[in-house]
DOFIZA-405889 format. One record per residue (C-alpha): residue number from 0; x, y negated, z; residue in one letter. Coordinates in steps of 0.5 Angstrom, whole numbers, plus 500, padded with zeros to 3 digits. Example, Ala and Ser with C-alpha at 12.3 -4.5 7.8 and 13.67 -1.06 7.14 Angstrom:
2
+-----+-----+-----+-----+------+
: pos :   x :   y :   z : code :
+-----+-----+-----+-----+------+
:   0 : 525 : 509 : 516 :    a :
:   1 : 527 : 502 : 514 :    s :
+-----+-----+-----+-----+------+
# end
This chain:
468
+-----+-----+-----+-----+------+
: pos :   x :   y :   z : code :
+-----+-----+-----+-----+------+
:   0 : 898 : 374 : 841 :    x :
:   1 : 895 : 380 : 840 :    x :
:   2 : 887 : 378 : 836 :    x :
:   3 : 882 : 383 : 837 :    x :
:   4 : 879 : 386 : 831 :    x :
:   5 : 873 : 383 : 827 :    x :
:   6 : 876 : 376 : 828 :    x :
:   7 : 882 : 376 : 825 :    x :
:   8 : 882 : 369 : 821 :    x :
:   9 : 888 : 370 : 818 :    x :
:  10 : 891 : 366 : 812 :    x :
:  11 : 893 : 369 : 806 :    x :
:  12 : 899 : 365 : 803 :    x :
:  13 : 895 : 363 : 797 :    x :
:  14 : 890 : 360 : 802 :    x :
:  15 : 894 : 355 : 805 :    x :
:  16 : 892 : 349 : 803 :    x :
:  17 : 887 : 343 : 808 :    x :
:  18 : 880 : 347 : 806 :    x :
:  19 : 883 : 353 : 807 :    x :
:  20 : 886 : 351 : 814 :    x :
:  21 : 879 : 348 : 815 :    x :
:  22 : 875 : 354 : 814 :    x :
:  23 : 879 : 357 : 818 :    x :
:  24 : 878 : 353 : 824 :    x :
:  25 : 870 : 353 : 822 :    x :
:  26 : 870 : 361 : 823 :    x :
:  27 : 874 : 361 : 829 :    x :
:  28 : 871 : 356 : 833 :    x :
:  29 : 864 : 357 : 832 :    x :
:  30 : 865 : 364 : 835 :    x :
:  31 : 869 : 360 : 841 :    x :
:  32 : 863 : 355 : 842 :    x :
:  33 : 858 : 361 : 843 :    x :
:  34 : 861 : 363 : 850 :    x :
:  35 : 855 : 369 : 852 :    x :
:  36 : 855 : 372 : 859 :    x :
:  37 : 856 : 380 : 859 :    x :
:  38 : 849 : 380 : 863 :    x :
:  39 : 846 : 377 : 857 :    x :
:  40 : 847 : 383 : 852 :    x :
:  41 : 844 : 388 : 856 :    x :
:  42 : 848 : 393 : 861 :    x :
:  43 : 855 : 391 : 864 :    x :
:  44 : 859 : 396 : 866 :    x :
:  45 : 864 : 396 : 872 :    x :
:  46 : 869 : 392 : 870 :    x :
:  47 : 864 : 387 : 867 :    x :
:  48 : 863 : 388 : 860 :    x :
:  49 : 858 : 390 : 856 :    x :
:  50 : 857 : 398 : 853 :    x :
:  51 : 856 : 399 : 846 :    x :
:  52 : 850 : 393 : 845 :    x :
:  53 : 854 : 388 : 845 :    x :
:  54 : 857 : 391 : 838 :    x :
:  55 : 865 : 390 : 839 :    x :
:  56 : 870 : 396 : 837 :    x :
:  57 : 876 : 399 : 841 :    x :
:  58 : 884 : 397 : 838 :    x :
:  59 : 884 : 402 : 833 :    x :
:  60 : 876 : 400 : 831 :    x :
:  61 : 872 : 406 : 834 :    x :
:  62 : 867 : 406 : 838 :    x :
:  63 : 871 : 409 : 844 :    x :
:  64 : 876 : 403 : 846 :    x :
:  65 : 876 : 399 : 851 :    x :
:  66 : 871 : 394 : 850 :    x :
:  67 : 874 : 387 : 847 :    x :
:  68 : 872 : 380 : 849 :    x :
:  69 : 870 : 377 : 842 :    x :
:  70 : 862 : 378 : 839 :    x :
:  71 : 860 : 380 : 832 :    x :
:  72 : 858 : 371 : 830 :    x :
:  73 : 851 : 375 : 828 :    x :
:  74 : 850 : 378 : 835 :    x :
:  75 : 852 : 372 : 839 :    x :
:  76 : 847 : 367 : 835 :    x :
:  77 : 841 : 373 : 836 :    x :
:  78 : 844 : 374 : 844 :    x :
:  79 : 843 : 366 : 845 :    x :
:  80 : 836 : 366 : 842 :    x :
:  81 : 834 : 372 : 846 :    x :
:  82 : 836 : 367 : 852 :    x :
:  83 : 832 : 362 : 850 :    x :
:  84 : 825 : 366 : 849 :    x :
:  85 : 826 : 370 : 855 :    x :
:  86 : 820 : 367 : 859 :    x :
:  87 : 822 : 369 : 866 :    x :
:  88 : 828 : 364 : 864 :    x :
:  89 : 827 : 356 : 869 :    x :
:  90 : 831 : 351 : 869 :    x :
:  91 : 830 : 348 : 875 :    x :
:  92 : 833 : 341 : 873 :    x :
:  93 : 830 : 340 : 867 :    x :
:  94 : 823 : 341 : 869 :    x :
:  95 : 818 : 337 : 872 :    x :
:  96 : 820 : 329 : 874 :    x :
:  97 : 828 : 331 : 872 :    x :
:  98 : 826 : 333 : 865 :    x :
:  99 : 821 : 327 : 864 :    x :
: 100 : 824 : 320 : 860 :    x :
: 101 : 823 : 316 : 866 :    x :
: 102 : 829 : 321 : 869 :    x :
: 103 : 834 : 321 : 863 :    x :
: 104 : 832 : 314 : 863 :    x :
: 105 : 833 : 312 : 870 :    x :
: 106 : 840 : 316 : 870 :    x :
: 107 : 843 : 312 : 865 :    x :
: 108 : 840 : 305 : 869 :    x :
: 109 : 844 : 308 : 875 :    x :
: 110 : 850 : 308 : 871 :    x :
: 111 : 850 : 302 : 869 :    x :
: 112 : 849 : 299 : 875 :    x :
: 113 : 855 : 303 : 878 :    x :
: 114 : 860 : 302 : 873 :    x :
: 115 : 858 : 295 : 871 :    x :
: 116 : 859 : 293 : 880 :    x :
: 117 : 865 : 297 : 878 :    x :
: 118 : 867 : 292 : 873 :    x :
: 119 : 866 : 286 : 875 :    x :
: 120 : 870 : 287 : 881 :    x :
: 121 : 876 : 290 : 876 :    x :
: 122 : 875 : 283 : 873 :    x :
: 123 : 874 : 278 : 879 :    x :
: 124 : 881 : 282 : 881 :    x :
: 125 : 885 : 281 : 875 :    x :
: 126 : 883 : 273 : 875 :    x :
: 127 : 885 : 273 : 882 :    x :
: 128 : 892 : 277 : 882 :    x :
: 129 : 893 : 273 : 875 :    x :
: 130 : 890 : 266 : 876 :    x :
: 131 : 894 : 260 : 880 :    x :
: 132 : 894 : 263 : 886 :    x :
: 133 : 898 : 269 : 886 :    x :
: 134 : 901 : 270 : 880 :    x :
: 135 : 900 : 263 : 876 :    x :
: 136 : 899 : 266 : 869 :    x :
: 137 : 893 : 264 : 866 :    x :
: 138 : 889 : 258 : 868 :    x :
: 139 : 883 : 254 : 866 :    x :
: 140 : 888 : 248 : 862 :    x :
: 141 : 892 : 253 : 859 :    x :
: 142 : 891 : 258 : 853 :    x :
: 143 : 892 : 263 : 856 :    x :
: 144 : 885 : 263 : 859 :    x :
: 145 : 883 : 266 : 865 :    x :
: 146 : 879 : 271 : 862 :    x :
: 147 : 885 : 274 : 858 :    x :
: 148 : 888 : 281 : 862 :    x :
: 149 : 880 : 284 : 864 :    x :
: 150 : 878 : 283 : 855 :    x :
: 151 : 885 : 286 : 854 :    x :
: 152 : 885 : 292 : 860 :    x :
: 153 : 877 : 293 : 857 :    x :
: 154 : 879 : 293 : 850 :    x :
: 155 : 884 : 298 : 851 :    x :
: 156 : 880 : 303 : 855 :    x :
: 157 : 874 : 302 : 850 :    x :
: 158 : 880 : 303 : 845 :    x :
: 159 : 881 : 310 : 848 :    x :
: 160 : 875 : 312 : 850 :    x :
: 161 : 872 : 312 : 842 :    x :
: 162 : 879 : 316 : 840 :    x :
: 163 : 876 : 321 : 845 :    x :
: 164 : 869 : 321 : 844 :    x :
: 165 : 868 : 329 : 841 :    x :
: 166 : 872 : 331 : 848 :    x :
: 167 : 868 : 327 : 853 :    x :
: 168 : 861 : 324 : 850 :    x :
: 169 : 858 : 332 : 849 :    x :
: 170 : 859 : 334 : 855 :    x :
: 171 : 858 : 328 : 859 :    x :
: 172 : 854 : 324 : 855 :    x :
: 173 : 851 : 319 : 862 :    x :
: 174 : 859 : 318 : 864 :    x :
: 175 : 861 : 317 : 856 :    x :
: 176 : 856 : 311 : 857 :    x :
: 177 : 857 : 307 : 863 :    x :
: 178 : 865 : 308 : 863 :    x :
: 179 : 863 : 306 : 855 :    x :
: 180 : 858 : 301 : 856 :    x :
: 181 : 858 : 299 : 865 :    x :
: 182 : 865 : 299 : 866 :    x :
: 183 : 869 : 297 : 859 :    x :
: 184 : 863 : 292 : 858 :    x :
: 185 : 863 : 289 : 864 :    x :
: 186 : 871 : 288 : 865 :    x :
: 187 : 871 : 285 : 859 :    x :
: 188 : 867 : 278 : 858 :    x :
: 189 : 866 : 274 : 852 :    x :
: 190 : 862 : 268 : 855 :    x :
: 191 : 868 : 265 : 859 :    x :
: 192 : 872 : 266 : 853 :    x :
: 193 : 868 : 262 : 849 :    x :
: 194 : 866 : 258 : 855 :    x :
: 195 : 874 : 255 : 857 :    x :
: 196 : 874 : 254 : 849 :    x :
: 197 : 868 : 249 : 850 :    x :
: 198 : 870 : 246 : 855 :    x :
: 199 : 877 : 245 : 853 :    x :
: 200 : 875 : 242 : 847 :    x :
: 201 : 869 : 238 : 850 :    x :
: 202 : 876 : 235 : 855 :    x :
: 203 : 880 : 233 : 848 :    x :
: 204 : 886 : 229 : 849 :    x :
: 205 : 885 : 229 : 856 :    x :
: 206 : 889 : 232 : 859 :    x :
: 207 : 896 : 235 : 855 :    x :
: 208 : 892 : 235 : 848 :    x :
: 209 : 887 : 241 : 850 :    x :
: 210 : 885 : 240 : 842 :    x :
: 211 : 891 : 245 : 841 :    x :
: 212 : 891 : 249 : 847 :    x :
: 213 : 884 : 251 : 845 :    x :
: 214 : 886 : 253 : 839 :    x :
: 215 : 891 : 257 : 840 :    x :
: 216 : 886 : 260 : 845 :    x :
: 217 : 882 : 262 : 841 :    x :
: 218 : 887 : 266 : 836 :    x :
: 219 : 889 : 270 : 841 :    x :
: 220 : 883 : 272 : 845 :    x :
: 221 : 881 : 275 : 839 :    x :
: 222 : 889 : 278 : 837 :    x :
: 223 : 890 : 282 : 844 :    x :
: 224 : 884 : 284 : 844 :    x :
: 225 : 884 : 287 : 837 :    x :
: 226 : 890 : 290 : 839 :    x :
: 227 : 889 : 292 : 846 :    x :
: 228 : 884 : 297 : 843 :    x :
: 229 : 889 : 300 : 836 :    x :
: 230 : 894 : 301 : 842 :    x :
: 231 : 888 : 304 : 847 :    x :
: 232 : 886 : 309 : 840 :    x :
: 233 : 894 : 310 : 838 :    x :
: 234 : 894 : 312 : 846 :    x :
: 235 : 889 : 318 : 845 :    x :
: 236 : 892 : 320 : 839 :    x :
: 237 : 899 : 321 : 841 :    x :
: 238 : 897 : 325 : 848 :    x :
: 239 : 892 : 329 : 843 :    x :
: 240 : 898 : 331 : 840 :    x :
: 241 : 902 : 332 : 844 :    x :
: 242 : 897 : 337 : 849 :    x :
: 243 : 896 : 341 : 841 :    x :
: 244 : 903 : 341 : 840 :    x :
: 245 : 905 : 343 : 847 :    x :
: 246 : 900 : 346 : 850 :    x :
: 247 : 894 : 349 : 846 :    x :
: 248 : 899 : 351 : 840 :    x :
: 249 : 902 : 357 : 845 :    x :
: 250 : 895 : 359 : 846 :    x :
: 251 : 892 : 360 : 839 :    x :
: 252 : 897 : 363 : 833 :    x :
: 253 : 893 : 360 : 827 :    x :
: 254 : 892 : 352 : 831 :    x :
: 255 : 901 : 353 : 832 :    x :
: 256 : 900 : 354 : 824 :    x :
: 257 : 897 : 348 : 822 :    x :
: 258 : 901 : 345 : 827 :    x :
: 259 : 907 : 347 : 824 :    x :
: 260 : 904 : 346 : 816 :    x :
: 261 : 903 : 339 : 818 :    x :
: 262 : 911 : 338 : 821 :    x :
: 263 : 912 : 341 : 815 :    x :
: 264 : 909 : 337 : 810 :    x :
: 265 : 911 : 330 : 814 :    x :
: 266 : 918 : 331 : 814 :    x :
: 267 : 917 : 332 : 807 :    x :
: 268 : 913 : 326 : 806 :    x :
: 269 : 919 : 322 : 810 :    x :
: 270 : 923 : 323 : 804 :    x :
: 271 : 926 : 317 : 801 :    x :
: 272 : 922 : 317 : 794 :    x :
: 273 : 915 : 320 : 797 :    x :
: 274 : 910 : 320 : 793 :    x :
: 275 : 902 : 318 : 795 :    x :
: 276 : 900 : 325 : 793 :    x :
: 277 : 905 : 328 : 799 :    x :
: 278 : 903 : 322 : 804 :    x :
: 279 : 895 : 324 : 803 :    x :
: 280 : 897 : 332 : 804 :    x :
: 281 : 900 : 329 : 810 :    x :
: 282 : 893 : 326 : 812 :    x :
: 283 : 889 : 332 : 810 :    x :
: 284 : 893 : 336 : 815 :    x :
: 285 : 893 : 331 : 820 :    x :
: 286 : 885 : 331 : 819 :    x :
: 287 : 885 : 339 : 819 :    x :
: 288 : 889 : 340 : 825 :    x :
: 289 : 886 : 334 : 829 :    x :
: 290 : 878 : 338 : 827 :    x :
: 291 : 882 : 344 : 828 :    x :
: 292 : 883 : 343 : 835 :    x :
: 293 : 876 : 338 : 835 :    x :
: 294 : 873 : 345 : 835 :    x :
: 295 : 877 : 348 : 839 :    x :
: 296 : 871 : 350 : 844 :    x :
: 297 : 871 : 341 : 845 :    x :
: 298 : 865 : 339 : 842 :    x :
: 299 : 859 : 341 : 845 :    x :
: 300 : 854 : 345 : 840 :    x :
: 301 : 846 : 346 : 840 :    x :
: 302 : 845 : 350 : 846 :    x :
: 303 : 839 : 353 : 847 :    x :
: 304 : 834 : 352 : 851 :    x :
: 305 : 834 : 356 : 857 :    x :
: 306 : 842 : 358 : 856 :    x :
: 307 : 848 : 358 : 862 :    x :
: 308 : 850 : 352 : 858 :    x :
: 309 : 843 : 348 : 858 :    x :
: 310 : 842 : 350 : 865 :    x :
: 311 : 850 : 348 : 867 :    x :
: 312 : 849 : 341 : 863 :    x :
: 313 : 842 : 339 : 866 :    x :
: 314 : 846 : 341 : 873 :    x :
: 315 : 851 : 336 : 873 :    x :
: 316 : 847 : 331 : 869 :    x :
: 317 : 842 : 332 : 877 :    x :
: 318 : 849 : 331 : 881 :    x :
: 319 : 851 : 325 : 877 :    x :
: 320 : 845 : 323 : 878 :    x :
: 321 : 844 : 323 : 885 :    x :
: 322 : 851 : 321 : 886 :    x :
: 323 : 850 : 314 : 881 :    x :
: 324 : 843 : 312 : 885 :    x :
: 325 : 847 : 313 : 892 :    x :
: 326 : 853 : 310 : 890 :    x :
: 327 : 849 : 304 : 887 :    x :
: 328 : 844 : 303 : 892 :    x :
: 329 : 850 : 303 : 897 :    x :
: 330 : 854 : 298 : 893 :    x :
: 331 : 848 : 292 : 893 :    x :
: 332 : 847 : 293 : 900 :    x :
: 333 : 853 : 292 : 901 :    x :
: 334 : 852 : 286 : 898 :    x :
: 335 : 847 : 284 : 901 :    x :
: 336 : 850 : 285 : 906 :    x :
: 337 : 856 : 279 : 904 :    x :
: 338 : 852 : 274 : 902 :    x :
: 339 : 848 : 274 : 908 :    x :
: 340 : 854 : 274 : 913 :    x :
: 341 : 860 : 272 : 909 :    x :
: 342 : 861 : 264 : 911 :    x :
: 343 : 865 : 263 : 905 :    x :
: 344 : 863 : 260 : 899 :    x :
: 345 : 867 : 263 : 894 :    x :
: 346 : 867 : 270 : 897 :    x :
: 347 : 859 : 269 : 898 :    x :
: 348 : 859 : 268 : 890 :    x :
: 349 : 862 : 274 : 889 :    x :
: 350 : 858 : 278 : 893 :    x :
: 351 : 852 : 275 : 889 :    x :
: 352 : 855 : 277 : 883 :    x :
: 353 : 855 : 284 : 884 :    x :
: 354 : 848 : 283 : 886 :    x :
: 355 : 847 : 279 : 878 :    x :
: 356 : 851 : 285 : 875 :    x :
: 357 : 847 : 290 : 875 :    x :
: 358 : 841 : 286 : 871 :    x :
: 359 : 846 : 283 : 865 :    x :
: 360 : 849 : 291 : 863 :    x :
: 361 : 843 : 292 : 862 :    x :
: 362 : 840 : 288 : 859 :    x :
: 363 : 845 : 288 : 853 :    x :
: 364 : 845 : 296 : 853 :    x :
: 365 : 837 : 294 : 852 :    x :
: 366 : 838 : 289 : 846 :    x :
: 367 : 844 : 294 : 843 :    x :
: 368 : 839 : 300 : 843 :    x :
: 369 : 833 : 296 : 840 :    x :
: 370 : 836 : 291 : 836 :    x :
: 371 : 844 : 294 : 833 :    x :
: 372 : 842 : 298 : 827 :    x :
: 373 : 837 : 293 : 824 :    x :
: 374 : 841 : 290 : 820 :    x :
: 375 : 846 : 294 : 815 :    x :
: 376 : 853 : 291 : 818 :    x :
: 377 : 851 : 286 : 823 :    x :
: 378 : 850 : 288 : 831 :    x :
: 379 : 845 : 284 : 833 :    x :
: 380 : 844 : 286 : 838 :    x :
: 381 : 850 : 285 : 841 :    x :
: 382 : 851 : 279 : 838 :    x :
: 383 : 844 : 277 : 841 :    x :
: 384 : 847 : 279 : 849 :    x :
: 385 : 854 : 274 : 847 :    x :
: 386 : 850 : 268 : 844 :    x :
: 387 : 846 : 268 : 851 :    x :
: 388 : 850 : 269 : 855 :    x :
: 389 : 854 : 263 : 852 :    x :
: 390 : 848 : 259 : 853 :    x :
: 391 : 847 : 261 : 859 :    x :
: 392 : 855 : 259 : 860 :    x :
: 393 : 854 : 253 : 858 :    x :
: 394 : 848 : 251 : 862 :    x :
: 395 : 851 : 253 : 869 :    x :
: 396 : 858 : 249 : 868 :    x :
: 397 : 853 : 243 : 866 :    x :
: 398 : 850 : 244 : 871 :    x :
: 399 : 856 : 245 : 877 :    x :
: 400 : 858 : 238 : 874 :    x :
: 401 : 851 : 234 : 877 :    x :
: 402 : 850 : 238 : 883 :    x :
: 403 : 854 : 240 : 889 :    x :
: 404 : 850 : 243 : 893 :    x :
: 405 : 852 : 249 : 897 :    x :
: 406 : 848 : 255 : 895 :    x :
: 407 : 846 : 252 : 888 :    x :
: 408 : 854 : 252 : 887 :    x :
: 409 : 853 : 260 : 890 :    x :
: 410 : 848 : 261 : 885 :    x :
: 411 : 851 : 258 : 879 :    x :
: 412 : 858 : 262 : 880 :    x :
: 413 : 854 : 268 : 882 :    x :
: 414 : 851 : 268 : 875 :    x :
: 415 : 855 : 266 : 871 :    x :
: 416 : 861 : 271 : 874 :    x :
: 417 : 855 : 277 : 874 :    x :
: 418 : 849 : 276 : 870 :    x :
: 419 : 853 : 273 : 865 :    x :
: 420 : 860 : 276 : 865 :    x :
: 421 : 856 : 283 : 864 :    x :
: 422 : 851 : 280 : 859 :    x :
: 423 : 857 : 278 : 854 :    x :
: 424 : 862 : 283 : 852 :    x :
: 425 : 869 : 284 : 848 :    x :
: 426 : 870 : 290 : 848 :    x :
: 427 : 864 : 293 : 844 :    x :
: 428 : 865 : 287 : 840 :    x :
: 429 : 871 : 289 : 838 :    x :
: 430 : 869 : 296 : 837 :    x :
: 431 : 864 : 295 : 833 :    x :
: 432 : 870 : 291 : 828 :    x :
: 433 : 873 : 298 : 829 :    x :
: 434 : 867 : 301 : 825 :    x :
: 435 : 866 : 297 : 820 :    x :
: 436 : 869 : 300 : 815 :    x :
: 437 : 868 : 293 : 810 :    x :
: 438 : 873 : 289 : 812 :    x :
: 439 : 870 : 283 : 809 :    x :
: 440 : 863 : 285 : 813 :    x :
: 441 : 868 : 286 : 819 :    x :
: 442 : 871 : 278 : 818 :    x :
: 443 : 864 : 276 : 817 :    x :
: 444 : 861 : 279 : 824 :    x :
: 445 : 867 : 275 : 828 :    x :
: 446 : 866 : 269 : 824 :    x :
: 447 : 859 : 269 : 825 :    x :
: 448 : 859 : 270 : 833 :    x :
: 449 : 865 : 266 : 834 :    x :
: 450 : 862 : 260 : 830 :    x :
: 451 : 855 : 261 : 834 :    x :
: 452 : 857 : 261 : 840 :    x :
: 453 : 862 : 255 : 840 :    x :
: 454 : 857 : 251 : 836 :    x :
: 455 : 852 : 252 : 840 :    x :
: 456 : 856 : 252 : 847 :    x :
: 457 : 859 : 244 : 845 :    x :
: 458 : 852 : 243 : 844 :    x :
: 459 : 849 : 245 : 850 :    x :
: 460 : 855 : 242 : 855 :    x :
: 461 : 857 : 237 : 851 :    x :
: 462 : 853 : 232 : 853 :    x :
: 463 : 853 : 233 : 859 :    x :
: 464 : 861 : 232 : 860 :    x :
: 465 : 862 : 226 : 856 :    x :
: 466 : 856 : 223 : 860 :    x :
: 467 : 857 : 225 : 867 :    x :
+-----+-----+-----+-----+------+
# end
C-alpha cells in the first residue's frame, strides 16, 4: 500500500520494540481521529480537494503534485479550532432545550425505559421456555433456580459489552448505557436469586432436603455468572482479533506488522522452556497491537464544539432520542392497554410489570451514579439497589403467603417481576468483581452482598413462613 509523503511511520529495525510500535500508532492514529472536511480548509478545487492552503505536497514532494488526502498534524489541529471559533457555525441540535441537562437527562431516562421493558420481557421468556412448563430445567425446588439462564445470558452480554467499550461507549454513549445499565440490568436479576435461596432455606428438610439444594444453589449462581461474563470478554477478544488480523491488517502496513511481531513473539513464547521475560513480551505486544487498533479511528476524540463530527453526534444523540421516547411510550400503553383487557392473572402480572420496570432501572442507575465511588472498593450504590430489592422480595413473597386476593396477587408479582427484578442486578455485580483489581476487596464485596442479602431476606420472610 502506497503512503503519502509526510506521514510515513515507519519503523526502523532498532525501533522494534512494544514503546516504539506504541508510538508508532500514537503518531499515525491521532492524524486518523482528526478527519477534515475539504470545505473546512479553504478552496476545494474540482475533484473536491483543497489547493495549496491545506499544506500537502504531490508524490515527488513538490508543490505541483496531485494533492494527498493526509494533513500535516498542525494544519489539522489549527483547521479544527478555526471551526469551532467560526461564529456563523449552529448546531441545531445542541441548542436551546436539546443542549439543556434536562434534555441529556431525559434521553438516558428514555433509554432506560426502553431497554430495562426489553429485559424484563427477555427475562419473564427465559423463565417461561426454561421453567416447568416448557422445558422443565429450572424450578423453584431445584438448584437450578429459575433465575439462572437471564443471570447467565446478561452476564455474558455485559461481558462483551466491557470488552468493547473503547469502540461503542465513544460513539453512543446513550445506547452503551441502556444496553449496559436497561437491558443487561434488567435481564439479570439478584433479587429472586437470593429470594429462592431464602425460601429454600426457610423450607428446610421439607421437601427433599432444601438445606443442600440451597447451598449448592448458591455456589452456582455465583459461578456461571462469573463465567458467563470471562466467556462474553474472551467473545470480544477473539472477534477483535480475528477482524485485526483478517480485515483491518490488509488495510494498514504498520497494524499487519504489529500484527506479525505479536505471532512472532507468540510461538516463541510456546516453546517448551519459555521464560517469564518472552511470556511479558507477548503481553506487551498484545496491548500494543489491541491500543494500535483501539486508536485506529475507534475511539471518539475531544471534537471541537461546532465541528462536522459535534454536529453529527448531537444529530444521532436527537434521533435516539426521539426514536427511545416514542418507542417507550408505545410500549406502557400497551401495557396499560394489558392489564385492563387482559382477564388472566398471570399475563395481567406481566403486563403490570413492564409498567413497574421502568421505575426499578432507574432507580438503580440513580443510586450507582450518587452513591458508587464513595467508598474506596465498595459499590455502594449497587449494593444498595440489591439489598433493597432483597427486602422488598422478601415482603411480597410473605405477603402472597397471607392474601389471596385477585389484584393484591397481580400487584405483588408485577413487582417483584418489575420494580424489583430491574432494581436488582447480576450483571453490573459481576462486573464490578471484573474491576476490582484487589481480589481480596473483590471476595469481600461478594461475601458482603450475599451475606446481607440472605440475613436479612430469612429475617424478613422467615417469620412469616414458619407461622403461616
Amino acid at each position: 500500500m502506497k503512503r503519502p509523503r509526510g506521514c510515513d511511520f515507519s519503523m526502523t529495525p532498532d525501533e522494534s520494540g512494544p514503546a516504539s510500535l506504541e508510538r508508532v500508532f500514537a503518531e499515525k492514529s491521532f492524524l486518523r481521529a482528526f478527519p477534515v472536511a475539504p470545505d473546512e480548509l479553504g478552496v476545494v478545487d474540482s475533484n473536491g480537494l483543497s489547493n495549496l492552503e491545506n499544506g500537502l505536497v504531490g508524490p515527488e514532494g513538490d508543490e505541483g503534485g496531485a494533492p494527498s488526502p493526509r494533513v500535516s498534524l498542525a494544519k489539522r489541529v489549527s483547521t479544527q479550532q478555526n471551526v469551532a471559533s467560526r461564529a456563523e457555525v449552529h448546531n441545531p441540535y445542541n441548542t436551546g432545550f436539546l443542549g439543556s441537562k434536562f434534555a441529556f437527562l431525559l434521553n438516558d431516562v428514555f433509554h432506560m425505559a426502553l431497554f430495562g421493558i426489553g429485559g424484563t420481557l427477555a427475562r419473564t421468556g427465559l423463565d417461561l421456555v426454561f421453567g416447568p412448563s416448557v422445558g422443565a430445567v429450572t424450578s423453584e425446588y431445584s438448584a437450578v433456580f429459575k433465575v439462572l439462564p437471564p443471570n447467565a445470558l446478561g452476564s455474558f452480554l455485559i461481558g462483551f459489552l466491557i470488552g468493547s467499550d473503547d469502540a461503542f461507549q465513544p460513539h453512543m454513549p446513550y445506547i452503551h448505557t441502556g444496553l449496559a445499565t436497561g437491558l443487561c440490568g434488567s435481564l439479570t436479576t439478584f433479587s429472586s436469586w437470593n429470594q429462592q435461596l431464602v425460601a429454600m432455606f426457610a423450607r428446610g428438610k421439607s421437601p427433599s432436603n432444601q438445606w443442600l439444594r440451597a447451598l449448592f444453589a448458591l455456589v452456582i449462581g455465583l459461578e456461571i455468572p462469573i463465567f458467563s461474563f470471562t466467556l462474553g470478554l474472551h467473545t470480544e477478544r477473539s472477534i477483535r482479533f480475528f477482524l485485526i488480523s483478517h480485515v483491518y491488517a490488509r488495510r494498514d502496513e504498520e497494524l499487519a506488522q504489529l500484527y506479525l511481531r505479536y505471532r512472532e513473539l507468540r510461538s516463541r513464547a510456546r516453546q517448551p522452556r519459555r521464560s517469564l521475560s518472552a511470556v511479558d513480551e507477548v503481553a506487551r505486544a498484545a496491548a500494543a497491537l489491541t491500543g494500535g487498533h483501539d486508536r485506529w479511528g475507534r475511539r471518539r476524540p475531544k471534537i471541537p464544539i461546532g465541528s462536522h463530527e459535534d454536529i453529527a453526534y448531537h444529530r444521532r444523540r436527537f434521533y435516539a432520542f426521539v426514536i427511545c421516547g416514542v418507542l417507550s411510550a408505545i410500549l406502557l400503553t400497551l401495557a396499560a392497554v394489558g392489564v385492563g383487557l387482559d382477564p388472566d392473572q398471570t399475563r395481567k402480572s406481566y403486563w403490570m410489570a413492564c409498567i413497574f420496570a421502568p421505575f426499578g432501572v432507574i432507580l438503580r442507575w440513580q443510586l450507582s451514579v450518587h452513591l458508587n465511588g464513595r467508598h474506596p472498593w465498595l459499590p455502594l450504590g449497587t449494593l444498595a439497589a440489591n439489598v433493597l430489592a432483597c427486602c422488598f422480595d422478601a415482603v411480597a413473597d410473605g405477603v402472597l403467603l397471607r392474601v389471596s386476593s385477585f389484584w393484591v396477587v397481580v400487584m405483588m408479582k408485577a413487582f417483584v417481576l418489575g420494580f424489583n427484578g430491574c432494581l436488582s442486578t447480576v450483571s453490573t455485580f459481576v462486573g464490578e468483581l471484573y474491576r476490582e483489581r484487589n481480589i481480596e476487596y473483590a471476595y469481600a464485596y461478594a461475601g458482603i452482598s450475599v451475606t446481607i442479602c440472605l440475613t436479612l431476606g430469612l429475617a424478613i420472610y422467615g417469620p412469616q413462613y414458619w407461622t403461616r
